[in-house]
N, C-alpha and C positions, 0 to 999 in steps of 0.2 A: 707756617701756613695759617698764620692767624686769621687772616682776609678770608678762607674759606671754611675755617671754623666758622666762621659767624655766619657766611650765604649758608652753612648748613643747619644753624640752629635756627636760625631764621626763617627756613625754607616750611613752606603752606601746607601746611596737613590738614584734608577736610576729611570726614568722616572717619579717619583713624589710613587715609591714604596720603602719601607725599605727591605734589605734584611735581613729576619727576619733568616735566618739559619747562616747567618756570627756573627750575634748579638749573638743570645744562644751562638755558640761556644767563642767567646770572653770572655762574660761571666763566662760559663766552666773554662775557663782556667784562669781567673784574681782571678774566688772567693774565691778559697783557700787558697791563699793568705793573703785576707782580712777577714776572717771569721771565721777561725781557728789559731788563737794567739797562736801558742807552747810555749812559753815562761811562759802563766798566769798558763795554762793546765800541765808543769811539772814544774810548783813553787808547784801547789796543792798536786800533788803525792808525792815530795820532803818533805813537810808538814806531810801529812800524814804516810809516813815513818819514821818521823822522830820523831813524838809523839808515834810511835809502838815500837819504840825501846826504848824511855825514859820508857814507861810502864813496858818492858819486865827489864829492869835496875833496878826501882825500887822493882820487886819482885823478884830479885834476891838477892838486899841489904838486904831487911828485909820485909817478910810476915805480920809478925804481930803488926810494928810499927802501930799506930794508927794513927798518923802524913800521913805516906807513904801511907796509905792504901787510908786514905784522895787524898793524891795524885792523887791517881792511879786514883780512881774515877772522879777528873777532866778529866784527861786524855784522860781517855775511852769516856767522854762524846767529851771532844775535837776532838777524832779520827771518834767518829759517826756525828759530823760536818761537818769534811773536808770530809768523804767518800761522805755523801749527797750532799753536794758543787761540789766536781768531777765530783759526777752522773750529778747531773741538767747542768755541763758546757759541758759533752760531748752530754746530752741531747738537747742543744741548738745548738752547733754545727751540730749536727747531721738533728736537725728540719731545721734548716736555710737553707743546704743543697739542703734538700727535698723540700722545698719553692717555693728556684730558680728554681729547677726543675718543678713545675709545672706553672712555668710562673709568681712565684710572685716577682715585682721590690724593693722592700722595707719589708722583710724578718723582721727585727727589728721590727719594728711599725704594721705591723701584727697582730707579737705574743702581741706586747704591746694591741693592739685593740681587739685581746682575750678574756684576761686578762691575761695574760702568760703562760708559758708551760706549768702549769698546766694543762692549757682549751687542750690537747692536749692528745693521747691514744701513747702510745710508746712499743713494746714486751718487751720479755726478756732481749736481748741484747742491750735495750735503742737504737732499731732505729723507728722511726714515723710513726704508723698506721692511716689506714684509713684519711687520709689527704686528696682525692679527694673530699668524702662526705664532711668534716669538713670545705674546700674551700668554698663551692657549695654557704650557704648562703652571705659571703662577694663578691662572681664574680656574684652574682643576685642584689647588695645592686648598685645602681646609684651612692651613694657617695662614693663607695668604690674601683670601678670599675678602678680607675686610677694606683692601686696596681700590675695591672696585667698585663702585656703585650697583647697589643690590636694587634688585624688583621689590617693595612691599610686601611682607607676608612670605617671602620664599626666603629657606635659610639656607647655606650655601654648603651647610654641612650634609645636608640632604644628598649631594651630589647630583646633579641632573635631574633624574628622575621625579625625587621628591621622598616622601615618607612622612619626614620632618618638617611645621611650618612656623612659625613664630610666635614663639612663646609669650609674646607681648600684647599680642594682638586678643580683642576679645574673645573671637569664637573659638580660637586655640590656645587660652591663655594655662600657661602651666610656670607653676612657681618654683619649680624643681628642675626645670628647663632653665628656667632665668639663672638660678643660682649655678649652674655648669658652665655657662655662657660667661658669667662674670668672671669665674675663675679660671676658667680658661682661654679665652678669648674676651676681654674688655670694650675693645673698641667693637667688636663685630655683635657684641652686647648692646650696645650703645647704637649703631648702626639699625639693628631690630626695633629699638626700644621706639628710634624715632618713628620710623616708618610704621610704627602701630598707633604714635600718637603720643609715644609716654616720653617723658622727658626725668631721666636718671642724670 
């Protein structure tokens, strides 16, 4: 996720705040890019056209070779492959999407922490349901928290409420806070650091 390392260190801090509305839209427009590989997506349909017509071939040659019919039978099995392979790649495209849209930074490792698409409810047309709920427990989890795009100044260890604000920031800056954060949580370190301005 290199492309979005960069829109994030990149991303405008004035006064010790992130503009989080420049960021989403960067985002927006860098992801499709990165996320949607047309090239893997019509190698598969190319594949799978391409095993429908060797089928329709062979029973055009000969119905009742026993050889052929052999055939056919790989075939068919091969075409109910790639159809399933298609579904799950536009399935994954599709979840990733939906991800970033709800504020998740690392979309991959997510669904990996899941356990993959599976762990996931999608309609008819393979786009991704119920995703707000199915979020809910990973944006509650402390260690998981750094997945998400944070508010400025709010630390996510705080839990809801609050208590706890960012230790990076001037009017709460605590160096004793920084140092917990580092070794325990890195990235969600790093995550604070920017959104107060500081760059570790």
């Amino acid at each position: 996720m290199d492309w979005l390392k960069a829109l994030l260190e990149a991303a405008k801090i004035t006064d010790g705040k992130l503009d989080v509305d420049a960021l989403v839209q960067s985002i927006q427009a860098e992801f499709p890019k990165h996320a949607v590989p047309k090239d893997e997506f019509n190698s598969k349909v190319g594949e799978l056209k391409a095993a429908n017509k060797t089928i329709e071939d062979l029973k055009k040659a000969n119905g009742d070779n026993a050889e052929l019919q052999k055939q056919i039978g790989e075939y068919k099995e091969q075409v109910k492959q790639l159809q399933t392979s298609a579904a799950n790649t536009a399935k994954t495209y599709a979840l990733k999407e939906q991800l970033a849209k709800e504020g998740v930074l690392d979309p991959d490792y997510l669904i990996y922490k899941a356990g993959g698409i599976e762990k996931f409810t999608f309609d008819d047309s393979g786009k991704p349901t119920g995703l707000t709920e199915a979020l809910k427990p990973y944006k509650e989890d402390k260690a998981m928290a750094h997945l998400f795009k944070q508010t400025p100044g709010y630390d996510p260890n705080a839990g809801g409420g609050g208590g706890k604000t960012n230790p990076f920031a001037k009017d709460t800056f605590n160096l004793t806070e920084q140092g917990r954060l580092f070794r325990e949580n890195p990235a969600q370190a790093k995550t604070l650091a920017a959104a107060a301005g500081v760059t570790i």
